[in-house]
N, C-alpha and C positions, 0 to 999 in steps of 0.2 A: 500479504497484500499491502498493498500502500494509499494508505489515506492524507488526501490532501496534500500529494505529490514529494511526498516524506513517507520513510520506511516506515510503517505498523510498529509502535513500540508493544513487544513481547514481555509478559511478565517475567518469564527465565531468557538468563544469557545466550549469549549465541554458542551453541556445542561446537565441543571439537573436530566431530565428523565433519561441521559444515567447513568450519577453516580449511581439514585438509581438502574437502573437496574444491575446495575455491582454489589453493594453492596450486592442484593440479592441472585445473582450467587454464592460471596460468603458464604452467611450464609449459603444456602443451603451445602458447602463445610465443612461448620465450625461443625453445627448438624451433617453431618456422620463422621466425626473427630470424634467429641464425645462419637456416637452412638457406632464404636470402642472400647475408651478405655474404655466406659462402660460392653460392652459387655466382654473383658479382665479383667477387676475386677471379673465378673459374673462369666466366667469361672474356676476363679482360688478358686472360694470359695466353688463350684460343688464337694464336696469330694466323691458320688458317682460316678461319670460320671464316664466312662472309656475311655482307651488310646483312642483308635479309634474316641470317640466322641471329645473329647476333641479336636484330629489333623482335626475334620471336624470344628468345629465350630470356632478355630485357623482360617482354612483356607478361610472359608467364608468371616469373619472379616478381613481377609488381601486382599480379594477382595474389598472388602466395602471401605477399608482404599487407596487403590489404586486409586479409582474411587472418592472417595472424597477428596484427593489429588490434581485429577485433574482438578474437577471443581473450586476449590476454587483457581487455578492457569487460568483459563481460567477466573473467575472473574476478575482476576486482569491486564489478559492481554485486555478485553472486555474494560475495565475504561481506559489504555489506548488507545482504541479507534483502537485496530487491526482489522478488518472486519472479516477473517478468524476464532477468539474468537467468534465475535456475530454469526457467522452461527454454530459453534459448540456448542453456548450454546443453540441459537433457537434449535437446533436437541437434543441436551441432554434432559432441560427441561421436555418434557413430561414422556421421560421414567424414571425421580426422579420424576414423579408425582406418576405414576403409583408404583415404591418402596415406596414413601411415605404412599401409600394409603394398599401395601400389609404389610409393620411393623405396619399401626394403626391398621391392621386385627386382626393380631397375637398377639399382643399387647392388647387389648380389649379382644379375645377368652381366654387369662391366667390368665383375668380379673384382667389387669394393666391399667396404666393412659397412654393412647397413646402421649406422650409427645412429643416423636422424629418423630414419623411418619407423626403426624398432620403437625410438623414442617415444616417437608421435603416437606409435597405436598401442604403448603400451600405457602411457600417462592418461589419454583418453578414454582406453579400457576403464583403468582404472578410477577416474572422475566420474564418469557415468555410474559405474559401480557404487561408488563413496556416496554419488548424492541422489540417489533414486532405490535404492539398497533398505538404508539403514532408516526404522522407524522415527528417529531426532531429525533426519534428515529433511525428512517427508514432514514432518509434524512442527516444524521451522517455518516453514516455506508456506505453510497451506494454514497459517492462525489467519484468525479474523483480526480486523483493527476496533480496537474499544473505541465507543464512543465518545466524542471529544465532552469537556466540562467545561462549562466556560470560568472566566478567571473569577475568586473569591466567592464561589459559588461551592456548595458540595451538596451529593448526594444522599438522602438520610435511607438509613437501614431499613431495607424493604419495600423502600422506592424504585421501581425503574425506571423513572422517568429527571431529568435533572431538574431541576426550579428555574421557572421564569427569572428573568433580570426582575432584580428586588425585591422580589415575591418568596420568601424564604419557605413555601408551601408546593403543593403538587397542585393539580388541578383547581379550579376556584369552586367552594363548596355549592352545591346545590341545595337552598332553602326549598322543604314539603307542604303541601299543602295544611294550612292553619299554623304554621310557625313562622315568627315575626320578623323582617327580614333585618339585614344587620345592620350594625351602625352607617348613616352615611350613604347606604343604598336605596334605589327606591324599591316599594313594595311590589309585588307585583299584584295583577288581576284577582281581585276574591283574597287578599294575602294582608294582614292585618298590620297596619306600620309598625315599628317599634315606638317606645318613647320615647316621644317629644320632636316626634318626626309627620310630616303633614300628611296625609293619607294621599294614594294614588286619584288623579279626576275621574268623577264619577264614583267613586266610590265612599262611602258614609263616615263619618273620622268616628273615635270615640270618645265619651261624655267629657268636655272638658278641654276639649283639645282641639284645637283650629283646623278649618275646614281649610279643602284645596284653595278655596277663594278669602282664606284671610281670617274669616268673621270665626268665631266660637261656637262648637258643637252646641245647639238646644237655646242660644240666643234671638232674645223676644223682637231685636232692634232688626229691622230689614237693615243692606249692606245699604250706603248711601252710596 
């Protein structure tokens, strides 16, 4: 998965199953490269064809060249280890099986050497195979992305949670009822201050220690 539009860093490396699957993703991209500019040589030395044919068999081939374009780019994002690549080459794959197997038709029926089509549905065969197959494969592709940490921050042993910005703690503690709240904070309702901390209003201070309004607990002098 990819968090934050960056690949999932994996605590282990990227396996070799996954390379060669990616590798072959590409070949199969690299063969209908080919299978193009072959086919452009072919056309241009067609000196009976006519315009019509010529702008069909153009257009085919610039289909072909489109589509082979993009697998030989999804190989490359696959090897980097994008998830979205492997599920678009798993779903591609079979239908370059199926092209592959319809050029070595056509290819054979003109009584040619099927060179490009065996190609194509055999690399694909086997890409599909390499990266939906093999448990590494599958277990690559399908991690979670760890939680981000922010910077000079670290998580303490048995924490799941990271720390606030500058807060080198988890959650802020909860003072119980009859225990004196902490430094610096106020008390709450029925909650006894700390010392030398003024008591919550409305609430009675202890002997000695200055009321909400200033004056000293148990002082005979009214406040002026």
């Amino acid at each position: 998965m990819s968090y934050g539009g960056t690949p999932a860093v994996q605590e282990m490396g990227r396996p070799q199953i996954v390379e060669i699957g990616a590798a072959l993703v590409a070949i199969v991209g690299v063969i209908g490269v080919g299978r193009v500019a072959y086919g452009v040589v072919v056309n241009l030395q067609q000196d009976g064809w006519t315009t019509d044919t010529r702008a069909l068999f153009l257009a085919l081939n610039s289909v072909m060249l489109i589509f082979s374009a993009f697998i030989l780019a999804v190989g490359y994002q696959v090897r980097k280890g994008r998830t979205w690549a492997w599920v678009v080459s798993l779903a591609m794959m079979p239908f370059s099986i199926l092209f592959g197997l319809f050029v070595l038709l056509i290819t054979v029926a003109a009584d040619g050497v099927p060179w490009t089509g065996a190609g194509i549905a055999l690399a694909s065969a086997a890409a599909l195979l390499t990266l939906s197959v093999p448990r590494d494969a599958r277990a690559y592709f399908n991690r979670r992305a760890a939680p981000p940490v922010w910077a000079g921050m670290s998580v303490q042993p048995g924490q799941p949670w990271p720390p606030a910005p500058g807060q080198p703690w988890g959650p802020p503690q909860q003072w119980g009822p009859g225990q004196p709240s902490a430094p610096g904070q106020p008390p709450a309702p029925g909650q006894p201050p700390a010392p030398g901390q003024p008591p919550a209003p409305g609430q009675p201070s202890a002997p000695g220690q200055p009321s909400a309004s200033g004056q000293p607990s148990g002082s005979a002098n009214p406040p002026a």
